[in-house]
C-alpha positions as a Markdown table, in Angstrom:
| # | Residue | x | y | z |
|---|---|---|---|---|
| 1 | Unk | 25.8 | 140.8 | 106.6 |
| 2 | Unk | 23.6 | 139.6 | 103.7 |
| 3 | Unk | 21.7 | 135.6 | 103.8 |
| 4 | Unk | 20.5 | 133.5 | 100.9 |
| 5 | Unk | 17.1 | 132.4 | 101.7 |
| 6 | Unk | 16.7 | 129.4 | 99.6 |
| 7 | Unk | 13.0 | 127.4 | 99.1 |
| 8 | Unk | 12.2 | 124.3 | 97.4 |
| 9 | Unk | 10.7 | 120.8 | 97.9 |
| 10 | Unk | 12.0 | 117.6 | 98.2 |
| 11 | Unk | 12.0 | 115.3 | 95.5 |
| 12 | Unk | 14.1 | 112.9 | 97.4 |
| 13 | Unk | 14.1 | 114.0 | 101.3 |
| 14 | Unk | 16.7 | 111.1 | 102.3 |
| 15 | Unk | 18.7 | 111.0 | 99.3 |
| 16 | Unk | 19.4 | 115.2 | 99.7 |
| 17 | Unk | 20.0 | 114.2 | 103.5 |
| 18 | Unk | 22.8 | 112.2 | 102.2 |
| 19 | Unk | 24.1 | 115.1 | 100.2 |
| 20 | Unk | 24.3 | 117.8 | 103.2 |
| 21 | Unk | 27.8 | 117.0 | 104.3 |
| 22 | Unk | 29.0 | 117.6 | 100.6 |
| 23 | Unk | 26.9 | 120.9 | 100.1 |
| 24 | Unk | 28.2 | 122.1 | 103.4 |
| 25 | Unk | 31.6 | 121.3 | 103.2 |
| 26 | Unk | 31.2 | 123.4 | 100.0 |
| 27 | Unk | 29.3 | 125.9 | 100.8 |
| 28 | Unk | 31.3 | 126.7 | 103.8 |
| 29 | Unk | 34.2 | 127.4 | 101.9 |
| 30 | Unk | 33.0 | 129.9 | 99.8 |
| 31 | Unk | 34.4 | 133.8 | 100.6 |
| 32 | Unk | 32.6 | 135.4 | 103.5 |
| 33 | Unk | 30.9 | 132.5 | 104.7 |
| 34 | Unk | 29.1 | 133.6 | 108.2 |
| 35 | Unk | 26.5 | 130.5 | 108.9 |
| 36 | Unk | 24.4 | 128.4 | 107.1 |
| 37 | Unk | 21.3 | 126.2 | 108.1 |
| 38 | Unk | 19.3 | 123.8 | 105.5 |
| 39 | Unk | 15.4 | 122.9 | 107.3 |
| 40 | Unk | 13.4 | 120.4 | 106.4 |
| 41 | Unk | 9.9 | 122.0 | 107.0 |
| 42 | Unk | 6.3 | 119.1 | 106.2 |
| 43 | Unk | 4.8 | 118.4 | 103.8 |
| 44 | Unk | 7.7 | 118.3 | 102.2 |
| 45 | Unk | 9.1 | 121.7 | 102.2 |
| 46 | Unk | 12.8 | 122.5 | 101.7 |
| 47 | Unk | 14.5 | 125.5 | 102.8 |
| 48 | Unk | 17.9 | 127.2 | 103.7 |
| 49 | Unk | 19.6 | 130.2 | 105.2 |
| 50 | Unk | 23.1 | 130.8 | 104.8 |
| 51 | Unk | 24.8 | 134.0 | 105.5 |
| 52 | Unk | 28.2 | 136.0 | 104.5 |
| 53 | Unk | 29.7 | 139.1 | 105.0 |
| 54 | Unk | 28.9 | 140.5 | 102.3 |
| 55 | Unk | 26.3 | 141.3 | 99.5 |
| 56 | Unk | 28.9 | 139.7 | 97.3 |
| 57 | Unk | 29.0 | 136.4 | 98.8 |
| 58 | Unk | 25.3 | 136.4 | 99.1 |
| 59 | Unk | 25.3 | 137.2 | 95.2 |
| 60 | Unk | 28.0 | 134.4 | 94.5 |
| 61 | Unk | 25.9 | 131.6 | 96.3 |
| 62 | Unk | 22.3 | 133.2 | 95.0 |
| 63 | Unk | 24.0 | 132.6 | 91.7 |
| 64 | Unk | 25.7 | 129.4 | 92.0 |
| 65 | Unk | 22.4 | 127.5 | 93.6 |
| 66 | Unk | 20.2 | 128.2 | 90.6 |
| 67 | Unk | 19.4 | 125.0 | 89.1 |
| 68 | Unk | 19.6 | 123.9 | 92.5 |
| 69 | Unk | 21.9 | 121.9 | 94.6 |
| 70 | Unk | 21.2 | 118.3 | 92.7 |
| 71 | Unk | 17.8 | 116.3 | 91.7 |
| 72 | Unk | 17.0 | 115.8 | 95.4 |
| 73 | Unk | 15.4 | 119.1 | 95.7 |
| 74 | Unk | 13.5 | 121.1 | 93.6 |
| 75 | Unk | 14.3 | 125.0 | 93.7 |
| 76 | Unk | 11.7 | 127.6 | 93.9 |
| 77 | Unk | 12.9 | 130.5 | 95.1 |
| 78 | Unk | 16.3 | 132.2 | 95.6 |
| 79 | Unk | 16.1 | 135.6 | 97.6 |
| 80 | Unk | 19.3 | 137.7 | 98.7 |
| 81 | Unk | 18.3 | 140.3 | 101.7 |
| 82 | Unk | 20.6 | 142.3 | 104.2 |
| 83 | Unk | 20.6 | 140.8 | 107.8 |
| 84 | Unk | 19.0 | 143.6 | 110.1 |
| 85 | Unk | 19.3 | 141.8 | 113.7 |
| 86 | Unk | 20.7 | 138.5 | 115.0 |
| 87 | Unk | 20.2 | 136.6 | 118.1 |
């Protein structure tokens, strides 16, 4: 298994609340979707994990969230990693 570890800040914390069901619905559908879990750290820190299958899948998302998910959140990092354990 491989996760997208996605961080960012909020630009708009309740407007991208109001976008989750839309980005998950999507994201959800992609090929190899495992899991996926979008935290909302303070201080305004934005962050998600989402796993697949595969490195592929991990590359497809990694690629498709650049620019990030809308204006709500500012992207600043986008790291693909294999999963080593689970709990």
């Amino acid at each position: 298994m491989h996760a997208v570890v996605i961080s960012g800040t909020f630009n708009d914390r309740s407007a991208a609340e109001a976008e989750v069901p839309d980005l998950t619905a999507r994201v959800s559908g992609m090929p190899g979707f495992v899991a996926g879990y979008w935290i909302a750290l303070s201080g305004g820190e934005a962050h998600a994990i989402i796993v697949f299958e595969t490195a592929e899948g991990a590359q497809a998302l990694a690629q498709a969230a650049h620019g990030g998910p809308s204006d709500a959140v500012s992207v600043t990092a986008i790291k693909v990693g294999e999963v080593i354990g689970r709990a």
